[in-house]
N, C-alpha and C positions, 0 to 999 in steps of 0.2 A: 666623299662623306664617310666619316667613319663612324663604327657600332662602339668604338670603344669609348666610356664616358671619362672627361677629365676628373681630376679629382676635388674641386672645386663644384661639378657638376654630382658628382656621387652625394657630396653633402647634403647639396641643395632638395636631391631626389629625398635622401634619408629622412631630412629635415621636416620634408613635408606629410612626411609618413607617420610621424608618430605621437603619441598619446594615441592612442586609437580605443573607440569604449569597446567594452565587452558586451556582447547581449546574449547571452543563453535563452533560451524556451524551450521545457519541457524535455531538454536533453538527458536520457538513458545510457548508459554502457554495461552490456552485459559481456562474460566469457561464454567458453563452450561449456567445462566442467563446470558449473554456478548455473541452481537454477532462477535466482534471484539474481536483478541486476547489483554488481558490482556498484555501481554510482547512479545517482539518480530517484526519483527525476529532480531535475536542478532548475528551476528559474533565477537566472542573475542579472542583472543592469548594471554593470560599472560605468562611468563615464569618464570620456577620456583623461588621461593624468591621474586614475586615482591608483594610490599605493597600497598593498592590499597585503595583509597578511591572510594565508587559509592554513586554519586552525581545524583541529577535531584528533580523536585516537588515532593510535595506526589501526593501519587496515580499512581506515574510513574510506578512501577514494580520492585521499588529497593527489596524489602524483598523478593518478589517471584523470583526474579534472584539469590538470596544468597542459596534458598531453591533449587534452581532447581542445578546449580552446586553441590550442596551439595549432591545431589541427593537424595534429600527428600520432592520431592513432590508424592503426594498418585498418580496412574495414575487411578484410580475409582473418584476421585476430578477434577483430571484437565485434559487437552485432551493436549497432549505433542506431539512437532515435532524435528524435528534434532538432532544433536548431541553433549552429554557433556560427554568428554573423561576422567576428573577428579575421578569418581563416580566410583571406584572397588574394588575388597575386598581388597586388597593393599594399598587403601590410608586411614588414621585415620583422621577422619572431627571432627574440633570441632564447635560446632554452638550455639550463644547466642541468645536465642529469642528475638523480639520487647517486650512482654510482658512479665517480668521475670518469673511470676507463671508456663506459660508456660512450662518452664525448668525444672519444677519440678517433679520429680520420685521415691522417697520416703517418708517415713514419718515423717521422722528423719536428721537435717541437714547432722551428720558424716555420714549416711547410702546415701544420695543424692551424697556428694562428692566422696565417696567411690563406685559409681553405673559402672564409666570409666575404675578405675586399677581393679573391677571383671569382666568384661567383657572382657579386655587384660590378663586376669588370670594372673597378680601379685599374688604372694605369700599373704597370711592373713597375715603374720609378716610384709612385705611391704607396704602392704597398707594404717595402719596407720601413718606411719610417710608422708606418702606420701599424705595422707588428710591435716593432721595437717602442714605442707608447703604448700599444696595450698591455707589453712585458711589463710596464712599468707600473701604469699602475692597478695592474693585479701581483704585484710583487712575485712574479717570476723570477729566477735566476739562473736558469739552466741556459745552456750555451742551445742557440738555435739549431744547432746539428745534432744536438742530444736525442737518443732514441725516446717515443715518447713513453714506451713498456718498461722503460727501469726507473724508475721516481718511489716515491712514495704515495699513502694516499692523497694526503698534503698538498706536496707537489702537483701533481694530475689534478687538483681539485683549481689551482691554482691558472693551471697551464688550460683548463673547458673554462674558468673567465677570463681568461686574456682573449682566448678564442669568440668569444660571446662579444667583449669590449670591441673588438676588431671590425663587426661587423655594424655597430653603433641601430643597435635593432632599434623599434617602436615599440614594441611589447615585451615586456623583460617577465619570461619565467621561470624563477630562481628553485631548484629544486633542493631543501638545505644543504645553503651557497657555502658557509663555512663551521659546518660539523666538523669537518676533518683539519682544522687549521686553529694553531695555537693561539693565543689571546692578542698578541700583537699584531699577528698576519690578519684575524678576523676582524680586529679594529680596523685595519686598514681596508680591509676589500668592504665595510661596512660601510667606512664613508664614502669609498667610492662610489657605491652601489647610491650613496645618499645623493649624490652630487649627480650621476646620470638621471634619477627619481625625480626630476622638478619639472621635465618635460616629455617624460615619458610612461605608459601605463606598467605599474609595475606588479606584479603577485608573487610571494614568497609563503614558500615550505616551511619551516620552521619550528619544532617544539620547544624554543626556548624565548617566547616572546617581546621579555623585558629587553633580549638584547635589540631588540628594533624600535624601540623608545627613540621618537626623533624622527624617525625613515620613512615608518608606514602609518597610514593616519586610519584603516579601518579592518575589520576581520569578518573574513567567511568563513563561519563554526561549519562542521561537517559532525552529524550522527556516529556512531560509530556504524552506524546499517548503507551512511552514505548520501544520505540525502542533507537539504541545506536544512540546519537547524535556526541560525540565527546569524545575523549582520549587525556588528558592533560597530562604535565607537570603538578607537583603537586603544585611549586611556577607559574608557567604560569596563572594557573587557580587560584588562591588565587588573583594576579593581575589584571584578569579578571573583576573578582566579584565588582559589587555595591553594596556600603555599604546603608544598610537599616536603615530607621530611622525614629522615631515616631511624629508625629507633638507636635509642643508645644502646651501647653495650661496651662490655669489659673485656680485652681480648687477652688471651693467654696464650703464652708462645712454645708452642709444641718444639718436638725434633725440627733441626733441620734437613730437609725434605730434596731441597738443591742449592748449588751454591758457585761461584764463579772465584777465583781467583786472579787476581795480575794478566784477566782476558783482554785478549787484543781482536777482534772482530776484524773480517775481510770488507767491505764495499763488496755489495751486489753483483755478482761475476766479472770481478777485478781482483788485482792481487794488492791493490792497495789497502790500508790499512783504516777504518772507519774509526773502529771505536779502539782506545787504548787504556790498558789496566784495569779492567772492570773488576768491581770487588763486591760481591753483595750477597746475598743468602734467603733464598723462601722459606718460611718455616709453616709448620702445621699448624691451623688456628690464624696465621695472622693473613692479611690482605697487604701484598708488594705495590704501588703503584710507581711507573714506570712514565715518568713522565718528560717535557722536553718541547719543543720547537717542531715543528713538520720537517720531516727530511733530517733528523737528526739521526737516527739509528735506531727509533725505537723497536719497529718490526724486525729489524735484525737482530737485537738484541732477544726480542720472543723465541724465534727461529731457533737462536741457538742454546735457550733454554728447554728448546722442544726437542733438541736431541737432531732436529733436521739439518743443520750446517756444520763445519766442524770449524773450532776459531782458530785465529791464524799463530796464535800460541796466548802459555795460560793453563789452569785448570779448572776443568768445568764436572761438577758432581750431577748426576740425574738419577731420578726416581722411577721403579719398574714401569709406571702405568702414569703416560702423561695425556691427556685431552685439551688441543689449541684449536681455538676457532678464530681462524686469518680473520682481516679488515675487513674484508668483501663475504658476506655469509653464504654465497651462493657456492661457493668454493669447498662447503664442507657437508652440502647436502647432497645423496647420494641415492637415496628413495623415491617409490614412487608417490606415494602418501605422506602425508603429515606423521599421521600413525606408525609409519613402519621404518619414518626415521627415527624414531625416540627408541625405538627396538635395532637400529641396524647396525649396530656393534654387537658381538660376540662376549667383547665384555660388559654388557649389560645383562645380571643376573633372568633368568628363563621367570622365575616367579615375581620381578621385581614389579612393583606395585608404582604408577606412574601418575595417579592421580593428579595429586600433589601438586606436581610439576607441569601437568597441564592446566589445573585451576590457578596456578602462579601466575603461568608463563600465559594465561589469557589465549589457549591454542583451541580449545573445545570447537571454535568454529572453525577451524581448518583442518580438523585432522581428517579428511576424506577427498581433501584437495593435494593436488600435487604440489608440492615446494616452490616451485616455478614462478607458478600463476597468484603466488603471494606475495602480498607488499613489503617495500623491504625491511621495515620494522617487525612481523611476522617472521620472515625469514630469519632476523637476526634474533628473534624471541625463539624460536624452534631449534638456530642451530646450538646453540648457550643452552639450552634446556638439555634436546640429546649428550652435549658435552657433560651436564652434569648426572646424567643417567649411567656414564658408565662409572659412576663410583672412583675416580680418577684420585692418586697420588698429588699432583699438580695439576692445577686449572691454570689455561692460559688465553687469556681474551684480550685480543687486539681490538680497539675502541667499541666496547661494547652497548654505550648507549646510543650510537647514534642513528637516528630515526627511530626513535623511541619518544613519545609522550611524555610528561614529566610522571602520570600514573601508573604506567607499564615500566617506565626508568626506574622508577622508586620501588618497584614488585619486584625486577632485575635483580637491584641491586641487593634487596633483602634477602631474595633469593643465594644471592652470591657470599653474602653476609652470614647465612643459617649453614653456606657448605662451606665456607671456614671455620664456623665453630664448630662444625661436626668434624673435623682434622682434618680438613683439604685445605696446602698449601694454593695461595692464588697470589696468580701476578696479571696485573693490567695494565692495558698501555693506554692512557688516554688523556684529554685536554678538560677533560668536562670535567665542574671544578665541586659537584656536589661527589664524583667517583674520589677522587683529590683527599676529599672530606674528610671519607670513609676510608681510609688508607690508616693502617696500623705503621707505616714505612712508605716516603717517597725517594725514589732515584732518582735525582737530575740526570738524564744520560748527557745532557750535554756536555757537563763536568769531563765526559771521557771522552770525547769527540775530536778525534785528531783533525787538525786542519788540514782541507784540501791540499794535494802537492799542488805547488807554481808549474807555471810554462820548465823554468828554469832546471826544476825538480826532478820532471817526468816530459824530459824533450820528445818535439810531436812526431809521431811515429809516420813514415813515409806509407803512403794509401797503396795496397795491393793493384796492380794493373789495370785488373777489368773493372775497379770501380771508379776509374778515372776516366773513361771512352763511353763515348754515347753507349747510353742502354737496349739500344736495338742494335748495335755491333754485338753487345756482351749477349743478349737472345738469339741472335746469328751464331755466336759459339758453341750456346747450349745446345742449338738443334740439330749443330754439325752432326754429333752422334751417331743420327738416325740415317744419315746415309751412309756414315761412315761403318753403318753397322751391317751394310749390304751385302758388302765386301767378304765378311768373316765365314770364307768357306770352311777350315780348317783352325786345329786349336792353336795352330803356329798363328796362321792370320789374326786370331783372335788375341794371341799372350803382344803379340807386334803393337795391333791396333792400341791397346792399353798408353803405349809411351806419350801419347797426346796429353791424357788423362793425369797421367803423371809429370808432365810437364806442365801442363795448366795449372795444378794443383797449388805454388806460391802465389800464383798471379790472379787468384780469386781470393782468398786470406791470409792477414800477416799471423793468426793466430791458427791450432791448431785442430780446437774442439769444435768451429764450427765447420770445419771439413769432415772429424770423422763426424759429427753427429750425420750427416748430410751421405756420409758415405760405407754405414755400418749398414742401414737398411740395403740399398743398393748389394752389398754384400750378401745378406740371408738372404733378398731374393733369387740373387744368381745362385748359393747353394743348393736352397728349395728348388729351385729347376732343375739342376743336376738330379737332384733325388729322384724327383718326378718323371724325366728321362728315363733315368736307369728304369725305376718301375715300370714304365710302359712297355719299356723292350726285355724286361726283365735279365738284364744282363748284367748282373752285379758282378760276373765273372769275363763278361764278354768284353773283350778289349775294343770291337768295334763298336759297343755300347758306352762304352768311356768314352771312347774319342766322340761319339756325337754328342754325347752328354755335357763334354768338355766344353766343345764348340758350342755351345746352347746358353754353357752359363756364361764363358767371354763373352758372347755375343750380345748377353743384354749387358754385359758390363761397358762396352764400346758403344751400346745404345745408349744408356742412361748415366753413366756417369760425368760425361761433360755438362750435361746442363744439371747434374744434382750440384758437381762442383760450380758452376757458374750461377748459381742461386742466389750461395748465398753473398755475391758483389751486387746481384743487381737491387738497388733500390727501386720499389715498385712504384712510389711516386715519381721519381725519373723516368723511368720507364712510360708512365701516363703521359706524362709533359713530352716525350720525346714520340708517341702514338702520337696525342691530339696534333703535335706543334706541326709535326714532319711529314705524318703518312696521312695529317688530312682526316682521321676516322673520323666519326661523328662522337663530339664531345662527351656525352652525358654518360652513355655505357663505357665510356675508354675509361672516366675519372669514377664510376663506380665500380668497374669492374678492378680500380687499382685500389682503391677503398677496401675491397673485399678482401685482395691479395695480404692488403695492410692488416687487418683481421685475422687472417686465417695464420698470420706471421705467430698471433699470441699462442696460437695451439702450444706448442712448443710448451712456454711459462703454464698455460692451463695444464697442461698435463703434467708435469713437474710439483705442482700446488694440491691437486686433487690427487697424486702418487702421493705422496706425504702427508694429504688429509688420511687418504685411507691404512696406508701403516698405522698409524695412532692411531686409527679406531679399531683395531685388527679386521681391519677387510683389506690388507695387502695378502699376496700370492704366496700359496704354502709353497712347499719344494715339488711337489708333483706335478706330474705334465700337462694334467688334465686340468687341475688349480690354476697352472700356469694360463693355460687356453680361456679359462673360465674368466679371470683376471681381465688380460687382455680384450674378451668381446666385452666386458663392461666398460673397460674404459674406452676403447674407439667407442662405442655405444654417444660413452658418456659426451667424449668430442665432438659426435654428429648432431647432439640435442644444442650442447653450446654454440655449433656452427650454425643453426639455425635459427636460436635464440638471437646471435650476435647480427644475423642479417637484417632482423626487424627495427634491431638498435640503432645500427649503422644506420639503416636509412632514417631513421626518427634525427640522429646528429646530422645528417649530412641535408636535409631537409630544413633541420631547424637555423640553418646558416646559410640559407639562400638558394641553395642544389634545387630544392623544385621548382623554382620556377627560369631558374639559368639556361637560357639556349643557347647561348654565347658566354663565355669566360675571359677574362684575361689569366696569363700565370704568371706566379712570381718569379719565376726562375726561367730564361732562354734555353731550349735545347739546340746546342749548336752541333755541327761537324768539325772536327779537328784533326790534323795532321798525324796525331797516335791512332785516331780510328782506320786507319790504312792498318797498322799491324796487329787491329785487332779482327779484321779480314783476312789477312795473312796468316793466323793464329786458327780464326773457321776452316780454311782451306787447307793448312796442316793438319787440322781435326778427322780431315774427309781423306787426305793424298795416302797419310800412313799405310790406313789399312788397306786403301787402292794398289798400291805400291808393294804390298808386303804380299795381298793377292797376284797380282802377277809375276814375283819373282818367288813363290812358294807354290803356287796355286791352293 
């Protein structure tokens, strides 16, 4: 008798699951900072099948009301009252984050979509076909092997509902499903979303309501304090609604401010070629908008009018003092206060007078709250606000209304509006077609979008060794090191022991920067031991102070460099699949703990993103040492909050796809043993003979 369900039987289960009603009572969410609750109190009745839009300002509680039904709020996070009867191992949730990264839980796009039907234990023969239809129609088109960290927002937004469709939930909670996706793609994942909607219960995020005309037939108004205001009809309330609209004005077109020429743009750490011959100019007074198709270029194209990429030829003009606030706002806030972000650049004058732009930007209620613990239209109103506090040459905002209200959009955008007439060159990048509007100038970037190479174009490059052997053979390499690092009596043993190291070094990448990145740390800290030696024995003269000093820093470099190099082959979801499949562990912590590793992979791009948010706002590292040190603990600082943050997230995605209540999985993919994984034993075991070998015939 097997636990694994056909998939014929998965249906059947699914099937029986869904419309499921909603019942709130009296349910509260409070934070720790907030002495008032957050959301609440809320009495709701939906009943099953009903398609729901929830409506109200940001800030009101709409995304923590999607999580709490969902029943995925942490109770260590938040202090929870009443009751929500939806949330049982019974019911299948599928849940779209506000921020698509969010969503993300493996390495690999087909491994992310595939993360739903192993948690329902689909059959491995089912699961594929059963990816590659949700690829479809959430109009994906990344190649399943595609890393899920290099997309766009677009993309990602694209690639959490293919993942959502995969799992064919009962309660679909859509957190604005396509803010980030141009007018074609969002018609599409729209009727998609219509077409699952007739048998199942659906609640959508959304501040642009008319586009669900058709989809959802009713609205939960939210206060802006958080509580339930009112239950519509879904034309009742579309009638309701005053249309918003942006003052006219006359624009005059100042100096030009920046400008590009015959620019050729690289693709995202590729040496291929994205965007070709870009020609266009910001000037003072007027508003650029930068518009385009999801995954076209358009954040590359910001990027390199920020001065943060260099093109891959061309001529690109920039202005002294530029302020860009990335796609994701989380990325550009750096304080610990509301308050003391609008001040936390240097160049934001000591007497500058910020009223103004808190009364705009609608922040009066957060400024004593940490950034964090703010919604993400907050977030994205605070960090547009600080950008325009530092009085900046060039304003550059990557989609910036979205999770904005159409009253806080319309405030936005006048706002943005009143710092182009005051001579702030502005470029935007976005799909929202009232930003569109108000554009003095649009770019098609697609105009410049060099086509993908073919197969033919850019033949497939042969896979470095150890990413082709079981990944518990490629973890056997890494940890060779650590015995091999027993041996290092002397700095001969030690310079010896290295040849492994440097033998390994092709057969973990075909390229070059993910070895040194992986191998320059490794480096300072074998120096800083040297140092520290000498110090100790204070022998900066003493040659028997060198030689052990010597031997101290080979010694961790024969520790730690085979598995720093052996990193970066192993895919950590292989890795999981080859724990669960082979060594038997117990499922749930083997596929969370690769989940994490999946996580902790972004550090990298976060650090990279938040190094370039803080140059621009001059809170990058003067030339002094102490600057330097200062630097540096904010930003690890900064890394420890995100890795913290991301753990709550992770488990909120991996939850909302079946993971809690999964004792058993199937996986997509077999981890077998294979005939190369013999020489990649033979490869550990040279790891460890070297400096065995080199100890005994050197001592």
């Amino acid at each position: 008798m097997t636990d694994v369900l056909t998939h014929a039987d998965h249906v059947d289960e699914v099937s029986s699951r869904r419309a499921v009603p909603v019942d709130v009572e009296g349910m509260t969410v409070g934070v720790p900072d907030r002495d008032e609750p957050i959301l609440g109190p809320i009495d709701l009745h939906l009943g099953a099948g009903s398609r729901v839009l929830v409506s109200g300002p940001s800030g009101a509680g709409k995304t923590t009301l999607l999580h709490a039904i969902g029943g995925l709020l942490e109770e260590e996070s938040y202090d929870l009252t009443g009751r929500v009867n939806t949330w049982s191992g019974d019911v299948n949730v599928g849940l779209l984050q506000q921020e698509p990264i969010h969503s993300v839980v493996a390495a690999t796009c087909g491994r992310d979509i595939a993360f739903g039907p192993e948690n329902h234990r689909v059959p491995r023969e089912d699961i594929w076909p059963i990816v590659e239809d949700s690829q479809r129609r959430a109009r994906f088109t990344m190649p399943m092997d595609h890393s899920t960290t290099k997309m766009s927002g677009g993309q990602m937004q694209r690639l959490a509902i293919a993942g959502i469709l995969a799992t064919n939930p009962g309660l679909l909670l859509l957190d604005e499903p396509i803010s980030m996706l141009d007018e074609e793609s969002a018609t599409a994942i729209r009727d998609e979303i219509a077409r699952m909607a007739h048998d199942r219960t659906v609640l959508v995020v959304d501040h642009h309501p008319d586009q669900w005309r058709g989809v959802l037939d009713q609205v939960v108004e939210l206060t802006d304090h958080g509580t339930l205001k009112k239950i519509w009809d879904f034309e009742d309330f579309l009638d309701s609604r005053e249309a918003t609209s942006l003052p006219s004005h006359t624009s005059t077109a100042g100096e030009v401010v920046a400008s590009t020429s015959s620019l050729d743009a690289h693709r995202p750490q590729s040496d291929d070629v994205l965007l070709g011959g870009v020609t266009m100019s910001a000037r003072r007074g007027h508003i650029t908008v930068v518009s385009g198709p999801s995954g076209v270029g358009k954040s590359t194209l910001l990027r390199l009018l920020a001065g943060l990429d260099v093109p891959a030829s061309g001529e690109l003009t920039l202005p002294d003092q530029t302020a860009w606030v990335p796609q994701n706002p989380e990325n550009y806030l750096v304080a610990r206060t509301a308050a003391d972000e609008l001040f936390a650049s240097p160049m934001v004058p000591e007497d500058a007078d910020l009223r103004d732009l808190v009364r705009t930007f609608g922040l009066k209620s957060i400024l004593d709250s940490h950034p964090m613990t703010c919604s993400g239209g907050e977030k994205r109103r605070l960090a547009i606000a600080a950008a325009l506090a530092q009085r900046p040459d060039l304003l550059l905002l990557d989609e910036p209304t979205v999770g904005l209200d159409d009253d806080r959009g319309a405030s936005v955008l006048s706002a943005i509006r009143a710092a182009a007439d005051s001579g702030v060159a502005v470029v935007v990048s976005s799909h929202d077609r009232q930003v569109i509007a108000m554009a003095d100038e649009v770019v098609d970037v697609a105009s410049y979008r060099v086509p993908d190479p073919t197969p033919n174009e850019r033949p497939g490059e042969k896979p470095a060794f150890l990413t082709t052997i079981n990944p518990l053979v490629a973890f056997l390499i890494a940890i060779a090191g650590i015995f091999g690092s027993l041996f290092v009596r002397s700095p001969l043993v030690g310079a010896v022991g290295l040849i492994p190291a440097a033998v390994m070094a092709p057969m973990c990448s075909r390229h070059v920067k993910p070895l040194v990145v992986r191998t320059v740390p490794v480096l300072i800290a074998a120096v800083m031991l040297v140092w520290t030696t000498l110090l100790l024995h204070s022998g900066f003269t003493d040659p028997s102070a060198w030689s052990e000093a010597t031997r101290q820093g080979l010694r961790i470099l024969v520790f730690v460099l085979p598995g720093a190099l052996a990193s970066a082959a192993i895919d950590p979801t292989r890795l999981g699949d080859a724990l669960a499949q082979q060594t038997h562990l117990s499922q749930r912590p083997v596929v969370a703990s690769m989940a994490g590793v999946v996580r902790m992979g972004h550090l990298g791009d976060q650090w990279h993103i938040q190094s370039d948010v803080r140059n621009l706002r001059g809170l990058g590292p003067k030339r002094s040492l102490s600057s330097r040190i200062t630097y540096l603990s904010s930003m690890t600082f900064a890394m420890v909050l995100y890795a913290m943050r991301s753990s709550e997230v992770l488990s909120r995605a991996m939850d909302s796809r079946g993971f809690a209540t999964a004792t058993r999985r199937t996986y997509a993919v077999e981890s077998r043993w294979r005939a190369r994984d013999l020489w990649g034993v033979v490869l550990a075991a040279f790891v460890v003979a070297v400096p065995a070998l080199a100890a005994v015939l050197f001592g």
